[in-house]
LOLO-793713 format. One record per atom (N, C-alpha, C, O, CB): residue number from 0; residue in three letters; atom name; x, y, z. Coordinates in steps of 0.05 Angstrom, whole numbers, always signed. Glycine has a CB too. Layout:
BEGIN
R  num  residu  atome  x  y  z
R  NUM  ALA  CA  X  Y  Z
...
// end
This chain:
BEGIN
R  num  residu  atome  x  y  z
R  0  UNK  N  +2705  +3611  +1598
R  0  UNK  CA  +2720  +3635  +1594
R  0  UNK  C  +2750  +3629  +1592
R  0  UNK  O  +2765  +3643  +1578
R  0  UNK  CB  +2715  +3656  +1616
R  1  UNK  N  +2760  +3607  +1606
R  1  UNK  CA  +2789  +3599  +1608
R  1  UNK  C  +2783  +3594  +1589
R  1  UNK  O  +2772  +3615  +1582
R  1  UNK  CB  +2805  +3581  +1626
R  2  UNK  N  +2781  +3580  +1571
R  2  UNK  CA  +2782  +3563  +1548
R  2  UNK  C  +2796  +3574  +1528
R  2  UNK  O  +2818  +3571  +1518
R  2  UNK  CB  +2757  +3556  +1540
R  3  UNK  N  +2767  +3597  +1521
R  3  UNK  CA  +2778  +3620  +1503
R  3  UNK  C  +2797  +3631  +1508
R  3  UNK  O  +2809  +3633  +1486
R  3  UNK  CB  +2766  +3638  +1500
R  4  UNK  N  +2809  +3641  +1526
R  4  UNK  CA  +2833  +3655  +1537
R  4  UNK  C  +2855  +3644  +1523
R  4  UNK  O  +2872  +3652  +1507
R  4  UNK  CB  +2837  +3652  +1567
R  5  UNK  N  +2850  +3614  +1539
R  5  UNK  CA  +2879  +3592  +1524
R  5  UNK  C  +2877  +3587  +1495
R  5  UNK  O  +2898  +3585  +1482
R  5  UNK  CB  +2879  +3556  +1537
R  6  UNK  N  +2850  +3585  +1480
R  6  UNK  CA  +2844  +3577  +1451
R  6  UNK  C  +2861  +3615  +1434
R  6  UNK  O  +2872  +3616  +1412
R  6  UNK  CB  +2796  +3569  +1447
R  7  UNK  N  +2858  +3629  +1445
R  7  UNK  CA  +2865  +3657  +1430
R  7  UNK  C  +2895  +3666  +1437
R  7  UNK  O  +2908  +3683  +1424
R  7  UNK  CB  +2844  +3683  +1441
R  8  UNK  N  +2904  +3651  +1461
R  8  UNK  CA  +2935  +3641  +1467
R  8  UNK  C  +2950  +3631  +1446
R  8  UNK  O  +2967  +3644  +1434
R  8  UNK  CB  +2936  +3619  +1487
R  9  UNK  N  +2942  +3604  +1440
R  9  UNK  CA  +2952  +3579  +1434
R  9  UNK  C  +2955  +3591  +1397
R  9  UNK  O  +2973  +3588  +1380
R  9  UNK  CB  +2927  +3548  +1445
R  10  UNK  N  +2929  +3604  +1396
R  10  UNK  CA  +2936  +3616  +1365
R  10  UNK  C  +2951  +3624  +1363
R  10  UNK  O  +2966  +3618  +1345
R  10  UNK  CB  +2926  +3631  +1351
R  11  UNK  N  +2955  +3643  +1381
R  11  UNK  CA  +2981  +3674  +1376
R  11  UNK  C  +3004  +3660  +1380
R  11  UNK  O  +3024  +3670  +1369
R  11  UNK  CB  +2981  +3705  +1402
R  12  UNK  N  +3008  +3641  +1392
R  12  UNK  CA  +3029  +3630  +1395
R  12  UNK  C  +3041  +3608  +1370
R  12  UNK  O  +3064  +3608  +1361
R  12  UNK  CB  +3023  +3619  +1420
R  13  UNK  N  +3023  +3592  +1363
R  13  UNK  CA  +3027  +3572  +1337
R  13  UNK  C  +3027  +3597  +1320
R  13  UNK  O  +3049  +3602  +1329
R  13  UNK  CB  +3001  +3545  +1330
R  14  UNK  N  +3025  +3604  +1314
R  14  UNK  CA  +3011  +3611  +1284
R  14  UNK  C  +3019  +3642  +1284
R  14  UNK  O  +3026  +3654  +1305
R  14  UNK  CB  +2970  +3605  +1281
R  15  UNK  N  +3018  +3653  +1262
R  15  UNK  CA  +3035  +3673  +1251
R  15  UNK  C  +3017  +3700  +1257
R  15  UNK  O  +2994  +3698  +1247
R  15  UNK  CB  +3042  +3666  +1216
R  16  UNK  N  +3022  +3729  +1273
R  16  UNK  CA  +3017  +3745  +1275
R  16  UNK  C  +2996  +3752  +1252
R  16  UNK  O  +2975  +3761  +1261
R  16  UNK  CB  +3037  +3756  +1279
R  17  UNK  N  +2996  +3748  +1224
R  17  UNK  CA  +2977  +3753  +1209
R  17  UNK  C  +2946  +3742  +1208
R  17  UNK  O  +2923  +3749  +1204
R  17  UNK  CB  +2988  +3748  +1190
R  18  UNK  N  +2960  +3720  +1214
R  18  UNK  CA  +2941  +3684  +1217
R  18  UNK  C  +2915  +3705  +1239
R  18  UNK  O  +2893  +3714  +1232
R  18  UNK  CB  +2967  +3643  +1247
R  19  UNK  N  +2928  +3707  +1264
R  19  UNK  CA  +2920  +3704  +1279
R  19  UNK  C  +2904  +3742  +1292
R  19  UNK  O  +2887  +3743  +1310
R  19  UNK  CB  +2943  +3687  +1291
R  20  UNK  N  +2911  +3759  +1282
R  20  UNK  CA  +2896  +3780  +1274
R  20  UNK  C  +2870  +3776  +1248
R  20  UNK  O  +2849  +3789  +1251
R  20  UNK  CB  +2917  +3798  +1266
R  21  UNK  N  +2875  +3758  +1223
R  21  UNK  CA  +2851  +3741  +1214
R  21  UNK  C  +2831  +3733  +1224
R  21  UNK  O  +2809  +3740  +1215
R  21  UNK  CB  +2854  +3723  +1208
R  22  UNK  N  +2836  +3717  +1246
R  22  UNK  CA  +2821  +3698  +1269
R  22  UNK  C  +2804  +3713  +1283
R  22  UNK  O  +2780  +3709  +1285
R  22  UNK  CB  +2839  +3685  +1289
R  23  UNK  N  +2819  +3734  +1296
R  23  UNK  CA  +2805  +3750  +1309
R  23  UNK  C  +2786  +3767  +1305
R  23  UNK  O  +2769  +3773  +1321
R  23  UNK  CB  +2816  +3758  +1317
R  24  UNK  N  +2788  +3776  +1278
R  24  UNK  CA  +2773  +3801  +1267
R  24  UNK  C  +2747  +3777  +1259
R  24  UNK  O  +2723  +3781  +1262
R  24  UNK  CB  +2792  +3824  +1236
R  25  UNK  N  +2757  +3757  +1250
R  25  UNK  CA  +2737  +3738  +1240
R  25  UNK  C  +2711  +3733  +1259
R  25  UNK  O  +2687  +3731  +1256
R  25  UNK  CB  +2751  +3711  +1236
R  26  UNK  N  +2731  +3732  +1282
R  26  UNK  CA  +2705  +3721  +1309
R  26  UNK  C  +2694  +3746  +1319
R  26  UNK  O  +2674  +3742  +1333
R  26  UNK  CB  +2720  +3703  +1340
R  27  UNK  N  +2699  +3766  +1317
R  27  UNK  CA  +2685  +3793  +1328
R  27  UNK  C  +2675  +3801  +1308
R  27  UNK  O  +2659  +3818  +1315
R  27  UNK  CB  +2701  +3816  +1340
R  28  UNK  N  +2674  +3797  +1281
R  28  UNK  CA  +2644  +3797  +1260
R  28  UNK  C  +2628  +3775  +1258
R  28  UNK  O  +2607  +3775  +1246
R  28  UNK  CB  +2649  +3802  +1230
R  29  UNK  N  +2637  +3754  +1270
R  29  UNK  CA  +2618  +3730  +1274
R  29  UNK  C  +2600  +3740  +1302
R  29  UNK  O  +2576  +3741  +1300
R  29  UNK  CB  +2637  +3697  +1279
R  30  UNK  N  +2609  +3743  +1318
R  30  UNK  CA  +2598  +3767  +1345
R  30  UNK  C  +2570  +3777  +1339
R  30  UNK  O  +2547  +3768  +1342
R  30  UNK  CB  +2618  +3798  +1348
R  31  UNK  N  +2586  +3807  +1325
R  31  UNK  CA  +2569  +3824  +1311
R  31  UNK  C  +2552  +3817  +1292
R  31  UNK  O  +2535  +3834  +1288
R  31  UNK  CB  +2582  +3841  +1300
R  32  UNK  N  +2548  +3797  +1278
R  32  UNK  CA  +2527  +3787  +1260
R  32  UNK  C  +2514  +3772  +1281
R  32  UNK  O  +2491  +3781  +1283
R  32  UNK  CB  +2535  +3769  +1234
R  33  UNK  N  +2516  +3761  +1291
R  33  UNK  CA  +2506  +3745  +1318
R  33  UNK  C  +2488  +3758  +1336
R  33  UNK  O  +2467  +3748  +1344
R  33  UNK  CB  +2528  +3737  +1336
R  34  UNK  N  +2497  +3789  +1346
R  34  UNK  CA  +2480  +3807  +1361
R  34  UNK  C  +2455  +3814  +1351
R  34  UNK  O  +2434  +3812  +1363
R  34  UNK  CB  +2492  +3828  +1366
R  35  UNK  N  +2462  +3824  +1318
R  35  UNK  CA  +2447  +3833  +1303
R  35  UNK  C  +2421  +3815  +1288
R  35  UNK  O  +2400  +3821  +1278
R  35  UNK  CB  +2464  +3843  +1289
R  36  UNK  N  +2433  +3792  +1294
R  36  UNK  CA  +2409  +3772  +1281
R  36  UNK  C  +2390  +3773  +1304
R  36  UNK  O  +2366  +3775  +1303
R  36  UNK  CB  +2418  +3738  +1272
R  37  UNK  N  +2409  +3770  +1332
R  37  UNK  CA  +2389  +3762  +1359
R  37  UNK  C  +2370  +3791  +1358
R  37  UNK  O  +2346  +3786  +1359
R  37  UNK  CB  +2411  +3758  +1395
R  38  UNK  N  +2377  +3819  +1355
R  38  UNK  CA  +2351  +3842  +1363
R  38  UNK  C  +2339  +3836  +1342
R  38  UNK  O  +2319  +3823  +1349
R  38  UNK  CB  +2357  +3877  +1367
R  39  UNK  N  +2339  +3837  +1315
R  39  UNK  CA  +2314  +3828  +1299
R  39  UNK  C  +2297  +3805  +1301
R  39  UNK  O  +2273  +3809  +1296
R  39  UNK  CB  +2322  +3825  +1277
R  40  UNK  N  +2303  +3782  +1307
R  40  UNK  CA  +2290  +3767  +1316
R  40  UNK  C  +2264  +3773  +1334
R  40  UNK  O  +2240  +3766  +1334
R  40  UNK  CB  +2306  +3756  +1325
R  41  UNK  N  +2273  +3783  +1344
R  41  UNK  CA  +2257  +3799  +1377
R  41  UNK  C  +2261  +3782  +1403
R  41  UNK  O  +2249  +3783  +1424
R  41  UNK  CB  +2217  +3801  +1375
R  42  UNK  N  +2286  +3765  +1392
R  42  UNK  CA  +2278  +3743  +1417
R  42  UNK  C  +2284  +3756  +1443
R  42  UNK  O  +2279  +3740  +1462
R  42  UNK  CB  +2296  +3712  +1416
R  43  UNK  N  +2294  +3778  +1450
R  43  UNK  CA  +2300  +3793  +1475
R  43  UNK  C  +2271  +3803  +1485
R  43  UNK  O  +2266  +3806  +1509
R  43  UNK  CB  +2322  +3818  +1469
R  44  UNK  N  +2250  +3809  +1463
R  44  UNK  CA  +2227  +3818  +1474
R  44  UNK  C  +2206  +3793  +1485
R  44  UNK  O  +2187  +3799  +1500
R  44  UNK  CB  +2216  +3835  +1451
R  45  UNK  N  +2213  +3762  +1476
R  45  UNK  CA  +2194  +3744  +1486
R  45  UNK  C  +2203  +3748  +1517
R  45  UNK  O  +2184  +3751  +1532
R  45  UNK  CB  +2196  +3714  +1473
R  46  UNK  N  +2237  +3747  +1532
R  46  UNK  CA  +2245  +3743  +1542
R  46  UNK  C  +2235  +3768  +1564
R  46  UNK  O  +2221  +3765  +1583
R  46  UNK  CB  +2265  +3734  +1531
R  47  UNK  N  +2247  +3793  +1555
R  47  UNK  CA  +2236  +3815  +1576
R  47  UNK  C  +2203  +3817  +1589
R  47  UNK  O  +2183  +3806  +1580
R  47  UNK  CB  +2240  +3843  +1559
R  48  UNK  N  +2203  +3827  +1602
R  48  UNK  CA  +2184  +3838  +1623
R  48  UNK  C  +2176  +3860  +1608
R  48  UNK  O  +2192  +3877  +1600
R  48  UNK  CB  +2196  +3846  +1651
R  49  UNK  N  +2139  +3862  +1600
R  49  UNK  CA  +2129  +3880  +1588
R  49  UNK  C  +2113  +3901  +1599
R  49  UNK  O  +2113  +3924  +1591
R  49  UNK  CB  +2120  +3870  +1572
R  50  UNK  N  +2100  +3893  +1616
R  50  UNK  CA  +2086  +3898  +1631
R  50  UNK  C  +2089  +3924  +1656
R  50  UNK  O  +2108  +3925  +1672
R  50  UNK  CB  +2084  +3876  +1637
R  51  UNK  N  +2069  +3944  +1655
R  51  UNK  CA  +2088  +3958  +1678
R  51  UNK  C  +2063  +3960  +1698
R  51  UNK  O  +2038  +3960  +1694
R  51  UNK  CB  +2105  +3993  +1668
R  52  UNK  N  +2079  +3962  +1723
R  52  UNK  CA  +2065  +3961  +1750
R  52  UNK  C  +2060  +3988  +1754
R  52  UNK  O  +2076  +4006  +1751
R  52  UNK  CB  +2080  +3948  +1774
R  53  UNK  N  +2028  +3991  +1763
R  53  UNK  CA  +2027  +4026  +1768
R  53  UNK  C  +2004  +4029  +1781
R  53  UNK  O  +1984  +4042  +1774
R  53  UNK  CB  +2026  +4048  +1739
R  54  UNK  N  +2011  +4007  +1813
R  54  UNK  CA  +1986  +4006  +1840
R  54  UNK  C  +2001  +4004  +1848
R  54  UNK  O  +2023  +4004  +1835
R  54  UNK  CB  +1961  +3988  +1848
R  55  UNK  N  +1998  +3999  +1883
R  55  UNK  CA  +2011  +4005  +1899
R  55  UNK  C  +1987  +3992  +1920
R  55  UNK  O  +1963  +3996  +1918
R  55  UNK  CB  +2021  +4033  +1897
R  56  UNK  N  +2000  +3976  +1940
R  56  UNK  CA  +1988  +3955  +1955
R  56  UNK  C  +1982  +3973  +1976
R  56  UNK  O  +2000  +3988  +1982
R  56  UNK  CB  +2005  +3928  +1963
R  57  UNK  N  +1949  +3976  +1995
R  57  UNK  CA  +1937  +3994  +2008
R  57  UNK  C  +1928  +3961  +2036
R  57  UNK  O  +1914  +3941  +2032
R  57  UNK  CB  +1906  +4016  +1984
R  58  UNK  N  +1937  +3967  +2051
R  58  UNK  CA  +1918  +3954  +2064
R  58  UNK  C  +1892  +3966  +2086
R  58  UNK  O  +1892  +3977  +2107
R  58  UNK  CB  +1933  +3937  +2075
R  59  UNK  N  +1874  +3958  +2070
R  59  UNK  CA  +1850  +3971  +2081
R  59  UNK  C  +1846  +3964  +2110
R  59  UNK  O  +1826  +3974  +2121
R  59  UNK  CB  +1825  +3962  +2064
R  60  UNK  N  +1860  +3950  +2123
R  60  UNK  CA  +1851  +3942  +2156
R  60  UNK  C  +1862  +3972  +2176
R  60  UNK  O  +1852  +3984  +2196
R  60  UNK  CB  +1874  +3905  +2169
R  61  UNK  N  +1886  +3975  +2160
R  61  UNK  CA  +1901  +4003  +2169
R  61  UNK  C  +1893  +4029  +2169
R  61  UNK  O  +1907  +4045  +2180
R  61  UNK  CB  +1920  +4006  +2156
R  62  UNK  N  +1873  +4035  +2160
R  62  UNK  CA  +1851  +4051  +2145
R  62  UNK  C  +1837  +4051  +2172
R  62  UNK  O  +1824  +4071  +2176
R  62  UNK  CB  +1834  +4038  +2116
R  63  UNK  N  +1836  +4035  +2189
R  63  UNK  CA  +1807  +4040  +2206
R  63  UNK  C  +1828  +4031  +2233
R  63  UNK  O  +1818  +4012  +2246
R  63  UNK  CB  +1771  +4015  +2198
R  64  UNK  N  +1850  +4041  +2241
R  64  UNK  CA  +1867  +4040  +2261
R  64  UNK  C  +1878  +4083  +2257
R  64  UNK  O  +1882  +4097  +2238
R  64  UNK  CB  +1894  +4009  +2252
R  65  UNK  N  +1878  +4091  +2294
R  65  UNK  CA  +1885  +4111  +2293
R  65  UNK  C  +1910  +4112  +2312
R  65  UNK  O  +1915  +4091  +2322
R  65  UNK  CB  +1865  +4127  +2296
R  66  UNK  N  +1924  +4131  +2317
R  66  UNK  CA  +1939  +4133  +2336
R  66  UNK  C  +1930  +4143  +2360
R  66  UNK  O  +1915  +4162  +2364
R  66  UNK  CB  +1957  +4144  +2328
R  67  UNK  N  +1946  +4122  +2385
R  67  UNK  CA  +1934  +4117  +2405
R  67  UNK  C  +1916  +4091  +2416
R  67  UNK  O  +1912  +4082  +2439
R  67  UNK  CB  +1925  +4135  +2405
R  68  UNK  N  +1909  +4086  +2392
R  68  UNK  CA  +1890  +4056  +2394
R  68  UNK  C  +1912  +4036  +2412
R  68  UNK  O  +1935  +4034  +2404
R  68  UNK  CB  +1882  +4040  +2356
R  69  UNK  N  +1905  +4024  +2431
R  69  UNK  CA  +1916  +4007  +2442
R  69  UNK  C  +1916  +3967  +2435
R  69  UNK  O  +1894  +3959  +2427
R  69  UNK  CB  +1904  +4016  +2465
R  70  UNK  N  +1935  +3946  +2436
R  70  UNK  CA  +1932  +3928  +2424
R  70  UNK  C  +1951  +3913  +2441
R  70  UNK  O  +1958  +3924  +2462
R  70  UNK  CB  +1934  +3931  +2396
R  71  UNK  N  +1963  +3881  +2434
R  71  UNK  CA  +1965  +3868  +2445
R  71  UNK  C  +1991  +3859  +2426
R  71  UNK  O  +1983  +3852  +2404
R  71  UNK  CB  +1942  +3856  +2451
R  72  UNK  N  +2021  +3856  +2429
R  72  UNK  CA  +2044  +3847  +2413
R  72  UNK  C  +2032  +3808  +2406
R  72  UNK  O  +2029  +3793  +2426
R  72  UNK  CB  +2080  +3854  +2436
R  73  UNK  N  +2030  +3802  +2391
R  73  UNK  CA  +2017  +3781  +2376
R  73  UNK  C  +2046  +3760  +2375
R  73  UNK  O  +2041  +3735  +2378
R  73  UNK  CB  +2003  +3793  +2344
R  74  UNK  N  +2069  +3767  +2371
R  74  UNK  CA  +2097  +3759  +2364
R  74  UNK  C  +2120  +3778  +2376
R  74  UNK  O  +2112  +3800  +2382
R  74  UNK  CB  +2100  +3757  +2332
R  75  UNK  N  +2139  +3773  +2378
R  75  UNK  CA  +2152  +3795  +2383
R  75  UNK  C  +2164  +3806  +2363
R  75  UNK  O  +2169  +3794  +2342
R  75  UNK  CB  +2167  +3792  +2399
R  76  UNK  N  +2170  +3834  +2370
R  76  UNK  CA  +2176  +3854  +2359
R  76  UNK  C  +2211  +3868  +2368
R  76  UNK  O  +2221  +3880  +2387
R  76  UNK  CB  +2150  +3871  +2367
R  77  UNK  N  +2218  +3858  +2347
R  77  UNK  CA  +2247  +3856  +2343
R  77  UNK  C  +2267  +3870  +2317
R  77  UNK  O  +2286  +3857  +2308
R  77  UNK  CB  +2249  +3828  +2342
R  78  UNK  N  +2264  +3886  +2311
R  78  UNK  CA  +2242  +3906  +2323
R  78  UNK  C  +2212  +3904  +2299
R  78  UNK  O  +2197  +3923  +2302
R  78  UNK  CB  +2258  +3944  +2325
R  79  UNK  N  +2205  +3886  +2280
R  79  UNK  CA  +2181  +3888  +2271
R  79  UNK  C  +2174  +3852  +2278
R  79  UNK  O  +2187  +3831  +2279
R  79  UNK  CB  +2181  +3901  +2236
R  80  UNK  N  +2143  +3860  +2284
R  80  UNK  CA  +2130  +3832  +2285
R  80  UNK  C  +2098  +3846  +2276
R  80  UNK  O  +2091  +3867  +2265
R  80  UNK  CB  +2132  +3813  +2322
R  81  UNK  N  +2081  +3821  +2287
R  81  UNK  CA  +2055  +3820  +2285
R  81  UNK  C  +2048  +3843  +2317
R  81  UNK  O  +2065  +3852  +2333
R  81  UNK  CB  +2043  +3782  +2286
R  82  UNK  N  +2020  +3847  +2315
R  82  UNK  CA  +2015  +3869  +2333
R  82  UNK  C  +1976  +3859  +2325
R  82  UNK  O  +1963  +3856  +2304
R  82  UNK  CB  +2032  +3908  +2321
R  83  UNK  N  +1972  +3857  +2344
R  83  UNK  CA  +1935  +3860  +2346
R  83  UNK  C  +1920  +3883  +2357
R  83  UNK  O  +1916  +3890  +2380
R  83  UNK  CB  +1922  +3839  +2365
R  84  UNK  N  +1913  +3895  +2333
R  84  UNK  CA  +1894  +3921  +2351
R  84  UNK  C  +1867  +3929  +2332
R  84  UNK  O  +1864  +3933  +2308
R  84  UNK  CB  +1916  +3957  +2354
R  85  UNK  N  +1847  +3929  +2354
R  85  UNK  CA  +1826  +3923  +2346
R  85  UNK  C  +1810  +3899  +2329
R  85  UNK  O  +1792  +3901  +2313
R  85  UNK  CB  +1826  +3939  +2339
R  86  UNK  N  +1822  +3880  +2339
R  86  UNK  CA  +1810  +3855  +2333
R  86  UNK  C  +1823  +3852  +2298
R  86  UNK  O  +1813  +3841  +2278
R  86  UNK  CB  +1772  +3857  +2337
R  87  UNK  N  +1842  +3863  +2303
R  87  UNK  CA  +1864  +3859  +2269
R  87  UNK  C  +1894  +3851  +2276
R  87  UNK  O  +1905  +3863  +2295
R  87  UNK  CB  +1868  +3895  +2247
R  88  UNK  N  +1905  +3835  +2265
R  88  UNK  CA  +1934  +3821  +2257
R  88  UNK  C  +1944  +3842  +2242
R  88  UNK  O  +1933  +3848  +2221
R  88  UNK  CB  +1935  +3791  +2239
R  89  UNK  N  +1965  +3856  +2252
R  89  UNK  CA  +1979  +3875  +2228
R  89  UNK  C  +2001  +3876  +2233
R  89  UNK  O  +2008  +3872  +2256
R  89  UNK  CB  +1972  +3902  +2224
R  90  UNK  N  +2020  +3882  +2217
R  90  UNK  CA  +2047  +3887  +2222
R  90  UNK  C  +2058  +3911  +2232
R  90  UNK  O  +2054  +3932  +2220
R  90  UNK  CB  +2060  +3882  +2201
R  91  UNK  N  +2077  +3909  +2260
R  91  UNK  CA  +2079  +3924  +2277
R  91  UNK  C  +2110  +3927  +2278
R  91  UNK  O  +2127  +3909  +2277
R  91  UNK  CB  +2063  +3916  +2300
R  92  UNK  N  +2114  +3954  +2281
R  92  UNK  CA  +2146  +3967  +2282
R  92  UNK  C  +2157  +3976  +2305
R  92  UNK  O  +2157  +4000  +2306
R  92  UNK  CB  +2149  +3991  +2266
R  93  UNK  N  +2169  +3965  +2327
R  93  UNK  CA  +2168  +3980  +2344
R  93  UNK  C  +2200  +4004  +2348
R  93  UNK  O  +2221  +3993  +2343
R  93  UNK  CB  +2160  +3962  +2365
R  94  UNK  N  +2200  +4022  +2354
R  94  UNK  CA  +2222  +4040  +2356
R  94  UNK  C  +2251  +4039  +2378
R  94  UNK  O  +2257  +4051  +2399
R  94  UNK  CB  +2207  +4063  +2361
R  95  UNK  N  +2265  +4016  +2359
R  95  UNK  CA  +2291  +4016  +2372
R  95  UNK  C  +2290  +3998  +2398
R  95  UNK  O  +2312  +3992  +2409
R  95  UNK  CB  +2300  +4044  +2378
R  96  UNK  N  +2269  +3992  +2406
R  96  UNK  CA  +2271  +3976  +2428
R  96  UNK  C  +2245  +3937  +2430
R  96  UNK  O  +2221  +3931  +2429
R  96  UNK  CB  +2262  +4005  +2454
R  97  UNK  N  +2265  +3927  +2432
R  97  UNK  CA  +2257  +3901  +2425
R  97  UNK  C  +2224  +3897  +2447
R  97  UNK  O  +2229  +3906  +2470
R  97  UNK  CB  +2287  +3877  +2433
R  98  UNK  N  +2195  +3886  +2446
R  98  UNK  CA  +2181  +3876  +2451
R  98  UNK  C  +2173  +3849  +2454
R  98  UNK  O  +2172  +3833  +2435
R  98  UNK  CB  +2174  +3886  +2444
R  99  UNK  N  +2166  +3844  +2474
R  99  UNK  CA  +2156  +3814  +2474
R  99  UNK  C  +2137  +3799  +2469
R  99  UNK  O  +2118  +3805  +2485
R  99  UNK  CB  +2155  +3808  +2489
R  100  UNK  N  +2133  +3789  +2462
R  100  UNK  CA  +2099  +3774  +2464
R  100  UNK  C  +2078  +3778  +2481
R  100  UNK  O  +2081  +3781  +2506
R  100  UNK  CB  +2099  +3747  +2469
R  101  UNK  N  +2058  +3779  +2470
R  101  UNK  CA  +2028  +3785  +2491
R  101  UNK  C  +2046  +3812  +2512
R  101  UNK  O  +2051  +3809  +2536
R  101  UNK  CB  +2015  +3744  +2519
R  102  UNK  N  +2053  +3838  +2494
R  102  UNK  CA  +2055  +3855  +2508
R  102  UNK  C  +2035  +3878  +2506
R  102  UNK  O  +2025  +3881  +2483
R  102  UNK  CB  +2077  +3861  +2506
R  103  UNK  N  +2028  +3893  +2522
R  103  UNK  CA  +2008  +3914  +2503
R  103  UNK  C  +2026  +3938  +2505
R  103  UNK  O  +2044  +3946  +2520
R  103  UNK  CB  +1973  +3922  +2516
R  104  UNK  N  +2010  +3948  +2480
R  104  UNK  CA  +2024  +3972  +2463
R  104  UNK  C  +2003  +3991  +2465
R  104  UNK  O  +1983  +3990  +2478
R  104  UNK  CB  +2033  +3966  +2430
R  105  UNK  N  +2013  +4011  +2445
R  105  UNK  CA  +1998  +4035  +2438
R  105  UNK  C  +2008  +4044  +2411
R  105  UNK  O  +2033  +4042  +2408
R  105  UNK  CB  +2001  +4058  +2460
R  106  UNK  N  +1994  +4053  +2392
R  106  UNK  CA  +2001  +4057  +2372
R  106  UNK  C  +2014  +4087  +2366
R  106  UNK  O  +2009  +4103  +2384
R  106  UNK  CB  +1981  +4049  +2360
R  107  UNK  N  +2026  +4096  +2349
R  107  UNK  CA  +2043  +4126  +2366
R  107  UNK  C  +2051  +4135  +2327
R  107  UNK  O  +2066  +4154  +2322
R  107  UNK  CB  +2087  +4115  +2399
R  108  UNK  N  +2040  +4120  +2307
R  108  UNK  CA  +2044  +4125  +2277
R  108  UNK  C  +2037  +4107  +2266
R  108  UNK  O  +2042  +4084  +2272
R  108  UNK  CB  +2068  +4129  +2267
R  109  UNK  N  +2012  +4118  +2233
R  109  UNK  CA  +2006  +4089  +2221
R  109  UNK  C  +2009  +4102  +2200
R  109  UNK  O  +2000  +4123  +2194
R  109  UNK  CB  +1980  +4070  +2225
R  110  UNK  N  +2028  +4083  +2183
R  110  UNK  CA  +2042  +4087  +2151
R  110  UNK  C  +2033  +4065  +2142
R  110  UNK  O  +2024  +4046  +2155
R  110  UNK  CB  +2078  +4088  +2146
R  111  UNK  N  +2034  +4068  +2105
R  111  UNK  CA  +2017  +4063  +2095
R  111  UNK  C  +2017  +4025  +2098
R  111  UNK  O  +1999  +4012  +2088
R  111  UNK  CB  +2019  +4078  +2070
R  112  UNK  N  +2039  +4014  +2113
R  112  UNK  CA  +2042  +3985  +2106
R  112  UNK  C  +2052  +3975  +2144
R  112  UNK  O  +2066  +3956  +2149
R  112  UNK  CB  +2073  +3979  +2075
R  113  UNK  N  +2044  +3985  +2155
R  113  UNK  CA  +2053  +3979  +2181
R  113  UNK  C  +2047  +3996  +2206
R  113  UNK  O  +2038  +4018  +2198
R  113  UNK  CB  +2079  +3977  +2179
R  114  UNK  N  +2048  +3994  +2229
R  114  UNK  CA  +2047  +4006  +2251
R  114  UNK  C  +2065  +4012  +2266
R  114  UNK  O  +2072  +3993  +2280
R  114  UNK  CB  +2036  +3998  +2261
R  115  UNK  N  +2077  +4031  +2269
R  115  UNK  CA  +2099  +4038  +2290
R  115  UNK  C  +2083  +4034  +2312
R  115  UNK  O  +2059  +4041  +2311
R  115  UNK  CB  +2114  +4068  +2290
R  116  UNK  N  +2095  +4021  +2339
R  116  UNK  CA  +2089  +4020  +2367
R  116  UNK  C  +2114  +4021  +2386
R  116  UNK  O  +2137  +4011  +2383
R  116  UNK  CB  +2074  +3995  +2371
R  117  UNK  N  +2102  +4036  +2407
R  117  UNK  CA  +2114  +4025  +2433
R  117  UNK  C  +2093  +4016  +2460
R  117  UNK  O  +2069  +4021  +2463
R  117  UNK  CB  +2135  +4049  +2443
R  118  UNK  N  +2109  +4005  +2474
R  118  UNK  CA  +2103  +3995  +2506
R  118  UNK  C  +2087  +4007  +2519
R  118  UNK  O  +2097  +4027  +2529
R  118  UNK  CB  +2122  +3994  +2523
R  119  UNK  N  +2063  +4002  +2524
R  119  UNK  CA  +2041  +4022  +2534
R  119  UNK  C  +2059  +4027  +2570
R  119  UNK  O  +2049  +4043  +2587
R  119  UNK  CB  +1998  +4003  +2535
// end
């Protein structure tokens, strides 16, 4: 980017106000032919992302956990870690207050990707 800066300098400076309004108009239709070759091409479309995402990740272990179910902090919870309840590894949230390892909990909210808990 310096380069150009100094190369569109160094013109205006050598070379004659006419020269150098020439130059310029020259390289901003060299630009513009440049843009225009690149969207016909399509080469922006090999490059983009075509595809559209339209699921949404369910984990079915969460599905068969209710509130109140009691479990065991697996990692700590700082405030999210691992959480075991009912013989399942899930990811566990606990509310504002840090948990320790091998603590037991109680489950108190289950959204669609995690468990809120606190400290039984």
């Amino acid at each position: 980017m310096f380069s150009v800066v100094f190369g569109i300098f160094s013109v205006f400076t050598y070379l004659e106000f006419r020269l150098f309004v020439f130059i310029f108009c020259l390289l901003i239709l060299v630009i513009i032919i440049f843009m225009i070759c690149m969207f016909r091409s399509k080469i922006f479309n090999k490059i983009a992302l075509n595809s559209k995402i339209d699921s949404t990740v369910i984990d079915e272990n969460i599905l068969n956990i209710c509130e109140g179910d009691e479990g065991i902090s697996v990692s700590r919870l700082n405030p999210v870690g691992k959480v075991e309840v009912n013989n399942m590894i899930l990811e566990g949230k606990s509310l504002g207050r840090f948990i320790d390892e091998d603590t037991k909990v109680i489950v108190i909210k289950v959204t669609s990707t995690q468990l809120i808990v606190k400290v039984k």
